[in-house]
PyMOL CGO cylinders between C-alpha atoms (Angstrom):
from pymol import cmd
from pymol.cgo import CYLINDER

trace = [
    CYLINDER, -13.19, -66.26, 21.54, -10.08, -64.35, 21.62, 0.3, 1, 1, 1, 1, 1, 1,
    CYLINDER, -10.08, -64.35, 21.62, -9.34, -61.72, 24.49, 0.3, 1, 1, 1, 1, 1, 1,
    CYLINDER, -9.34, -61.72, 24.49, -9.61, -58.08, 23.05, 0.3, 1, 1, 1, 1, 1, 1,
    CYLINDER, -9.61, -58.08, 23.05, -7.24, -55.55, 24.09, 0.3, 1, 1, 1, 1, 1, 1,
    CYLINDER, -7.24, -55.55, 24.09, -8.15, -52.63, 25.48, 0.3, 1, 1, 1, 1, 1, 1,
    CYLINDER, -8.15, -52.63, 25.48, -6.98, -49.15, 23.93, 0.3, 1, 1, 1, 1, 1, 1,
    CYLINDER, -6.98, -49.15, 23.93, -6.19, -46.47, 26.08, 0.3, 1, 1, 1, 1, 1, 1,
    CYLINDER, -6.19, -46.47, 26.08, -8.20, -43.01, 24.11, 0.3, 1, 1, 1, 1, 1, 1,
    CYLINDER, -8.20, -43.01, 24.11, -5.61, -39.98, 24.27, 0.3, 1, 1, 1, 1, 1, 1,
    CYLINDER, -5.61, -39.98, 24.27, -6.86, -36.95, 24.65, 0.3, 1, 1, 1, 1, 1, 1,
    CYLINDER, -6.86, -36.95, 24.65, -5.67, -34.07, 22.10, 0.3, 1, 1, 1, 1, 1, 1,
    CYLINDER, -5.67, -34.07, 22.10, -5.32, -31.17, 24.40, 0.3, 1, 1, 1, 1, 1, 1,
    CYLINDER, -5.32, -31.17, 24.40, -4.48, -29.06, 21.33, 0.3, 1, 1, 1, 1, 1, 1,
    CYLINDER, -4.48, -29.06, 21.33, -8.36, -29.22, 20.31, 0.3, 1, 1, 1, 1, 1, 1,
    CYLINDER, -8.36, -29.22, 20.31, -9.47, -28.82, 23.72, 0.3, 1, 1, 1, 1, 1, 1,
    CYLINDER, -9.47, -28.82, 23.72, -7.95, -25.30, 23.72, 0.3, 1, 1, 1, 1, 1, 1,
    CYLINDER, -7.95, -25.30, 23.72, -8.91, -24.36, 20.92, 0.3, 1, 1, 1, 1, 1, 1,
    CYLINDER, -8.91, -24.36, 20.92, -12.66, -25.51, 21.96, 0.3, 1, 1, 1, 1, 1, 1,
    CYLINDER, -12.66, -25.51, 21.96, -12.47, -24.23, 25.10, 0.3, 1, 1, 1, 1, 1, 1,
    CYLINDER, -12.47, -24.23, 25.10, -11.20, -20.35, 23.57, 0.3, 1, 1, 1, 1, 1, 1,
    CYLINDER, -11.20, -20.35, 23.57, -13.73, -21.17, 20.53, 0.3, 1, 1, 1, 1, 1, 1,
    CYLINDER, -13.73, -21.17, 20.53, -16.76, -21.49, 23.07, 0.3, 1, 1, 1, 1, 1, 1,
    CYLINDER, -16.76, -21.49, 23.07, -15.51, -18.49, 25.34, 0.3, 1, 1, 1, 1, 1, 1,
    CYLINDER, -15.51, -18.49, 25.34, -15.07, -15.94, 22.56, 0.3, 1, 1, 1, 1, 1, 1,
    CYLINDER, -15.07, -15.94, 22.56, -19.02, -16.57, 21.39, 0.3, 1, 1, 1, 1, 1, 1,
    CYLINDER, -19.02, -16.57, 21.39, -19.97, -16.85, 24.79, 0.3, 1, 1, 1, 1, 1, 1,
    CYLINDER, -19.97, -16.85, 24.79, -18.57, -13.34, 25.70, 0.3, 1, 1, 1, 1, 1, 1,
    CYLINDER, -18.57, -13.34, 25.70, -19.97, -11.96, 21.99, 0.3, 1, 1, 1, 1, 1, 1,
    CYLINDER, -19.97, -11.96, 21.99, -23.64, -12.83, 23.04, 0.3, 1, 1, 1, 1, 1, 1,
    CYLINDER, -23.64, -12.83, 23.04, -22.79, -11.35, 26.37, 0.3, 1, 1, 1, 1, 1, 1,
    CYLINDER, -22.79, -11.35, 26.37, -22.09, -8.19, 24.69, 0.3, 1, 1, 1, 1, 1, 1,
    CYLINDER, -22.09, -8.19, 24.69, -24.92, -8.40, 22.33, 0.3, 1, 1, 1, 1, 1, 1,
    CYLINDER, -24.92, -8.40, 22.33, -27.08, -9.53, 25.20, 0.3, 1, 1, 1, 1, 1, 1,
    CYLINDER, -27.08, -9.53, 25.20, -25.49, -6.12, 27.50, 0.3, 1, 1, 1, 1, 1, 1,
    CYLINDER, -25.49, -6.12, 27.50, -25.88, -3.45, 24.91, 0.3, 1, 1, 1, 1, 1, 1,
    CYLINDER, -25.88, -3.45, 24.91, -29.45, -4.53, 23.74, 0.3, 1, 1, 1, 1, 1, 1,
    CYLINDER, -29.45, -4.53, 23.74, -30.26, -4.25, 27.78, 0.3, 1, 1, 1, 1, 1, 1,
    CYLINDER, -30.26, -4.25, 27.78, -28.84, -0.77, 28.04, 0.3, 1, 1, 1, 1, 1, 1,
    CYLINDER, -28.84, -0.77, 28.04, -29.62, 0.58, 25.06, 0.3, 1, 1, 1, 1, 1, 1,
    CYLINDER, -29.62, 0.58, 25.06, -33.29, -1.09, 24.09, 0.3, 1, 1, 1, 1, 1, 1,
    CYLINDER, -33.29, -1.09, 24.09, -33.55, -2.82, 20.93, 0.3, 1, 1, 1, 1, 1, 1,
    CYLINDER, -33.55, -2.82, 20.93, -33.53, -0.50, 17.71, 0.3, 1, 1, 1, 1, 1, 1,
    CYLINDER, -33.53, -0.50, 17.71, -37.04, 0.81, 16.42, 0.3, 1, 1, 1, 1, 1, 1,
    CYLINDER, -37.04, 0.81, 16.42, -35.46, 0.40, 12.77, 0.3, 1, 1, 1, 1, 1, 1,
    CYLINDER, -35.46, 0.40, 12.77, -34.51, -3.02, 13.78, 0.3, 1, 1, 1, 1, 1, 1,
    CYLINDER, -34.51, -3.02, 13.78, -37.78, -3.99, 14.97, 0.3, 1, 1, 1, 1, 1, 1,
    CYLINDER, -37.78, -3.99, 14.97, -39.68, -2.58, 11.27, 0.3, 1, 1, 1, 1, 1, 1,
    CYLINDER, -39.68, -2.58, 11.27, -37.61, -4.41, 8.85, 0.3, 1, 1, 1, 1, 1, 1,
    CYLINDER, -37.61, -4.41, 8.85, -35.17, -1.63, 8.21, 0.3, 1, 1, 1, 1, 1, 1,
    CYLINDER, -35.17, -1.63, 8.21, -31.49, -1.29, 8.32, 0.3, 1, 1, 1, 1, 1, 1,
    CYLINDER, -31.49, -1.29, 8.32, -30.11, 0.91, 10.68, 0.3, 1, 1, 1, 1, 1, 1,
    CYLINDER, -30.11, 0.91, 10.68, -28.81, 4.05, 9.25, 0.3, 1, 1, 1, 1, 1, 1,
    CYLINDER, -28.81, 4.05, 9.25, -25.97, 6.56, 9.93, 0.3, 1, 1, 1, 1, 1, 1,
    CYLINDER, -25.97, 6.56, 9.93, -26.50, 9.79, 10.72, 0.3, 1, 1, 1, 1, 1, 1,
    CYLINDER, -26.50, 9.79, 10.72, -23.60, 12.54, 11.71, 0.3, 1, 1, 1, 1, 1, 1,
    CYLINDER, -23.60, 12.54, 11.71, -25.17, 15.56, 13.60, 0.3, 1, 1, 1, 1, 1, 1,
    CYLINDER, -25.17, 15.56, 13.60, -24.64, 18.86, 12.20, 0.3, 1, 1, 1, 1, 1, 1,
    CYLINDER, -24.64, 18.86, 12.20, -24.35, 17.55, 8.15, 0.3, 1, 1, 1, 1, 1, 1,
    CYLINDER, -24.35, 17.55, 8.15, -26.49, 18.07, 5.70, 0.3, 1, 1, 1, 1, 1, 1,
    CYLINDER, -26.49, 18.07, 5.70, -26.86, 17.13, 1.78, 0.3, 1, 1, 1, 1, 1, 1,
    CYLINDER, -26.86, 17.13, 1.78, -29.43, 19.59, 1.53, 0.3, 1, 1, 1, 1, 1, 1,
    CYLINDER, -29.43, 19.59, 1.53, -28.59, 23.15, 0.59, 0.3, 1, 1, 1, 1, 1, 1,
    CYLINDER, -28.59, 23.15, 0.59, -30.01, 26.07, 2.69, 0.3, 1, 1, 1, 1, 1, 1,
    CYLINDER, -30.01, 26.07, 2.69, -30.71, 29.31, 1.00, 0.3, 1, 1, 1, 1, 1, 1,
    CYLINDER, -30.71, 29.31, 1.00, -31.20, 32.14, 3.32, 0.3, 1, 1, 1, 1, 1, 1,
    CYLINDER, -31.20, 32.14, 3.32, -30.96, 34.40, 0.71, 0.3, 1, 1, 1, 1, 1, 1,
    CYLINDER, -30.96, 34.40, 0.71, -34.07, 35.49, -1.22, 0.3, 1, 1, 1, 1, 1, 1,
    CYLINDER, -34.07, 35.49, -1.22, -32.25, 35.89, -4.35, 0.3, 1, 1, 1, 1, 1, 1,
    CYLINDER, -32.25, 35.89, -4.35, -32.74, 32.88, -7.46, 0.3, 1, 1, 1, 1, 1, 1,
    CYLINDER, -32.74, 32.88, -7.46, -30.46, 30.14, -8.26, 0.3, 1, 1, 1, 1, 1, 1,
    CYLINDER, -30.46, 30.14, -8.26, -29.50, 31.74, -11.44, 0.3, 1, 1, 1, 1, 1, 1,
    CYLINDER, -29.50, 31.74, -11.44, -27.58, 34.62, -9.06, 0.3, 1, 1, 1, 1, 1, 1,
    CYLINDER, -27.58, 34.62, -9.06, -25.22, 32.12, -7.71, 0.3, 1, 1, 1, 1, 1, 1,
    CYLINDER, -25.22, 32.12, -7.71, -22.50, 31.19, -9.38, 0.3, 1, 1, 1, 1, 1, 1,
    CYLINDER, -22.50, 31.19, -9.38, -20.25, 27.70, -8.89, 0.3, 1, 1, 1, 1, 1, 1,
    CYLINDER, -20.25, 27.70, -8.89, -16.88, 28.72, -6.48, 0.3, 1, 1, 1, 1, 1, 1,
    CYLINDER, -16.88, 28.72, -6.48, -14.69, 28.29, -9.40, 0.3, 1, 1, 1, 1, 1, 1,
    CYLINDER, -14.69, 28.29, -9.40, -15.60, 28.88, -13.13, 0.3, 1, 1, 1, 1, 1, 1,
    CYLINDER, -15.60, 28.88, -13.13, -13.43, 26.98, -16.07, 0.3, 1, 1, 1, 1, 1, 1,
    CYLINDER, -13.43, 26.98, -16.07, -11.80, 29.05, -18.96, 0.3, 1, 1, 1, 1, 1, 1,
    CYLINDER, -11.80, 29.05, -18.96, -13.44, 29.54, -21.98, 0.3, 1, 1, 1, 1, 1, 1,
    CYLINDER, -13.44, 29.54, -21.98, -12.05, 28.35, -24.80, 0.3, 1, 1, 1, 1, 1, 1,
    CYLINDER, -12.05, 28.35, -24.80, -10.92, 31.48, -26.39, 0.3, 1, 1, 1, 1, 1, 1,
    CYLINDER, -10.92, 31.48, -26.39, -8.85, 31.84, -23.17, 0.3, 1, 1, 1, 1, 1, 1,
    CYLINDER, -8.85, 31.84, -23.17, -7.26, 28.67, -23.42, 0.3, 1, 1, 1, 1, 1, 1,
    CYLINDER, -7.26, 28.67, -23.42, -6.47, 29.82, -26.81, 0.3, 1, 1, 1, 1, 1, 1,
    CYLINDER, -6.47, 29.82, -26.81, -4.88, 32.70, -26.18, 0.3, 1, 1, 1, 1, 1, 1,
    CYLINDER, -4.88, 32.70, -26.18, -2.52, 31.45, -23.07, 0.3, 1, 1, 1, 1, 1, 1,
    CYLINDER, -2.52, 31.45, -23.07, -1.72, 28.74, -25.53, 0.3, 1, 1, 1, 1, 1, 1,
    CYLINDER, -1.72, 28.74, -25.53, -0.61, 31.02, -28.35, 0.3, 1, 1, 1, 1, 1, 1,
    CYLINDER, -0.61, 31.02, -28.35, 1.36, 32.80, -25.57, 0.3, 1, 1, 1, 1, 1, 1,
    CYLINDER, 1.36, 32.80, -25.57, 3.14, 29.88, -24.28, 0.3, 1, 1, 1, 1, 1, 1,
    CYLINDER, 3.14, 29.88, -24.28, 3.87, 28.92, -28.08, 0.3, 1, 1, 1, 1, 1, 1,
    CYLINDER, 3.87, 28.92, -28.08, 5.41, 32.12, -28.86, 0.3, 1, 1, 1, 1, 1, 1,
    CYLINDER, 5.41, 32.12, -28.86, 7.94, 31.46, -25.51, 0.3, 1, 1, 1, 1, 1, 1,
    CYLINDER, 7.94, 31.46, -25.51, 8.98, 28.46, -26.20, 0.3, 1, 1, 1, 1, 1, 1,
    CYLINDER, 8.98, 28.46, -26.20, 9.59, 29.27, -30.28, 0.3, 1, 1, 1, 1, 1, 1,
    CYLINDER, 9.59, 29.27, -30.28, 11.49, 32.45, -28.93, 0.3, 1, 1, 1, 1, 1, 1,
    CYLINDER, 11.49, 32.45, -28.93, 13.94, 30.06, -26.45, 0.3, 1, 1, 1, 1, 1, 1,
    CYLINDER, 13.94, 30.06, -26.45, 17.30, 29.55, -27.87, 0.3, 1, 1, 1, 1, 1, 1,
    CYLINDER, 17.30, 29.55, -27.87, 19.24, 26.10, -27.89, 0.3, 1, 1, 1, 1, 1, 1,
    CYLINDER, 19.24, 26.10, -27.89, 22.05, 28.16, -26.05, 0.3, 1, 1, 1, 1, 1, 1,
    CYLINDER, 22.05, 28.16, -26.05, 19.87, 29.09, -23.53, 0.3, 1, 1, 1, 1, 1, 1,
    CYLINDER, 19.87, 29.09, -23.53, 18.13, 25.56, -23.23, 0.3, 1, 1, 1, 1, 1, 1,
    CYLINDER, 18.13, 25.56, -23.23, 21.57, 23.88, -22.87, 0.3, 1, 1, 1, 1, 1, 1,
    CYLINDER, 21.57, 23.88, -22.87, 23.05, 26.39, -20.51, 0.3, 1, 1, 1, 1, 1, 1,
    CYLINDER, 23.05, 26.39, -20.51, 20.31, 26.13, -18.08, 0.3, 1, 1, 1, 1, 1, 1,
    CYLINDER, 20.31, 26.13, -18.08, 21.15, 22.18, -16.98, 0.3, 1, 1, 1, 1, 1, 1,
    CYLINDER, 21.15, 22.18, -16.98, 23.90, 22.09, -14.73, 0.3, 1, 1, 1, 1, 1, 1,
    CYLINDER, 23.90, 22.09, -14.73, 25.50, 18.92, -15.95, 0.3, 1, 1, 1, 1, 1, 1,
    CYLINDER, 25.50, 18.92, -15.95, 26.23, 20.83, -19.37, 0.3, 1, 1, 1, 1, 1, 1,
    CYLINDER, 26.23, 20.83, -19.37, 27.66, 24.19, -17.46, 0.3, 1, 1, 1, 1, 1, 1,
    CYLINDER, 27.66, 24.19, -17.46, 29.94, 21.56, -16.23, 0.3, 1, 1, 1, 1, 1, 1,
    CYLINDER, 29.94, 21.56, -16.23, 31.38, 20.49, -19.10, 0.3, 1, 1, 1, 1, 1, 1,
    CYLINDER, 31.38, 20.49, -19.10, 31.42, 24.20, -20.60, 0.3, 1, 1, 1, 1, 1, 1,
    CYLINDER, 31.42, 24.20, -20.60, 33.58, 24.86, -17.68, 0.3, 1, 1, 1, 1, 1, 1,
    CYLINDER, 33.58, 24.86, -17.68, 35.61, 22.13, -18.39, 0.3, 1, 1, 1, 1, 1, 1,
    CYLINDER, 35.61, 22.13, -18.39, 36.19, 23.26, -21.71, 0.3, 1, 1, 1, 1, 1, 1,
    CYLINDER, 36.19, 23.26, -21.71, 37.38, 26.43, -20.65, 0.3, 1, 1, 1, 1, 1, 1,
    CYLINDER, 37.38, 26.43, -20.65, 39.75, 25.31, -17.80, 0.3, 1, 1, 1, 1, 1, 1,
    CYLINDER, 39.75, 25.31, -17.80, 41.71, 23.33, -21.19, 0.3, 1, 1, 1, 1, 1, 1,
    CYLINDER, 41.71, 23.33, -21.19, 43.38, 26.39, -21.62, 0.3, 1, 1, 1, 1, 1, 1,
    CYLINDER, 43.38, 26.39, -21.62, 45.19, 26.26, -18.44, 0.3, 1, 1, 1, 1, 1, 1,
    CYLINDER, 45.19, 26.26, -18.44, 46.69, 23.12, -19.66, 0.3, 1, 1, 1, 1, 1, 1,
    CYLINDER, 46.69, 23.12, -19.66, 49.81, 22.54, -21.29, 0.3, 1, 1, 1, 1, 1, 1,
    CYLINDER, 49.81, 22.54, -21.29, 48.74, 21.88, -25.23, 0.3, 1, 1, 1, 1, 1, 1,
    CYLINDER, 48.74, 21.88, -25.23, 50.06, 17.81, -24.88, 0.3, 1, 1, 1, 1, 1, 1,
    CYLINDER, 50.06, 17.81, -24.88, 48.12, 17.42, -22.62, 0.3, 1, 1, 1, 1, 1, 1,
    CYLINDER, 48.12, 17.42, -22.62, 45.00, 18.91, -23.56, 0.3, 1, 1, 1, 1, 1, 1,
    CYLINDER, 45.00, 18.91, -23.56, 44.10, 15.88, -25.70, 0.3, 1, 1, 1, 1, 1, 1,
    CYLINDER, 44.10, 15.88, -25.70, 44.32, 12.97, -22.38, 0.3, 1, 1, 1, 1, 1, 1,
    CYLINDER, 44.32, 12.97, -22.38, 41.95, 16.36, -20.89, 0.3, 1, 1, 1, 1, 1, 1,
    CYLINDER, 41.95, 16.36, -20.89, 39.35, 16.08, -23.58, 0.3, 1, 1, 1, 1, 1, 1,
    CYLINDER, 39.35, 16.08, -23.58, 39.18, 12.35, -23.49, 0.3, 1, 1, 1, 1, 1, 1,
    CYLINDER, 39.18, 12.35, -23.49, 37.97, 12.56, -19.76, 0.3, 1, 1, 1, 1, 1, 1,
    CYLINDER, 37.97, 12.56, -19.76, 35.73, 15.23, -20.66, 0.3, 1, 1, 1, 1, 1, 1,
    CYLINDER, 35.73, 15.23, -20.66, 34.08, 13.57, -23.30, 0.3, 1, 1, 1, 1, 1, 1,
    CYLINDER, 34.08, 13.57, -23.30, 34.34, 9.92, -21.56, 0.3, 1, 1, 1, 1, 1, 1,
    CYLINDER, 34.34, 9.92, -21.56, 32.04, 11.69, -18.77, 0.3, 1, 1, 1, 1, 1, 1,
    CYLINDER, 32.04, 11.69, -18.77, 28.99, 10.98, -20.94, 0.3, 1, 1, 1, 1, 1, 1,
]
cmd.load_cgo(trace, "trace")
């Protein structure tokens, strides 16, 4: 028989830690289970079968009418236009926007009153070079 060499085991500290946390962290869970169960007795619900259920004082689903008059009386907070209604703002809107001049639509956005003033400073300018002016102006698009 041959001699048999012994091997040294290493211990992996790494997974001892973790172990060690591992078993501390569900120790000190069932502690707190075990605490609050002790203080606070064990649920009634619990104890029937039923899950527990949340309830916020002061909040109802139900509706309380103190007032002796009949649910046809009350009416929702807001009420939706009718249809004719609808109509009617639409016709209103339609006769704006036919009524709006292209003028008026192009005026209104500033990058186009820009180039209208532009235009008119070209006058300032003597007439050879008003043509290098207009290039820049219409390069700016």
């Amino acid at each position: 028989m041959q001699p048999q060499e012994l091997v040294a085991e290493v211990w992996d500290i790494k997974r001892i830690i973790i172990g060690v946390i591992g078993v501390v962290v569900i120790g000190a869970g069932g502690f707190g289970v075990f605490v609050y169960v002790k203080d606070h007795g064990f649920p009634q619900k619990w104890r029937e079968g039923k899950p527990p259920t949340k309830n916020v004082i002061g909040a109802s689903t139900q509706k309380e009418n103190n007032s002796p008059s009949t649910s046809q009386d009350t009416k929702p907070p807001f009420s939706l236009p009718s249809k004719n209604e609808l109509g009617e703002k639409l016709d209103t809107i339609k006769k704006q926007v036919q009524s709006l001049s292209i003028s008026e639509i192009a005026s209104s956005s500033p990058h186009v009153q820009k180039v209208l003033q532009d235009i008119k400073a070209l006058e300032e300018y003597p007439h050879n070079q008003v043509k290098d002016m207009c290039q820049k102006i219409c390069s700016s698009f």
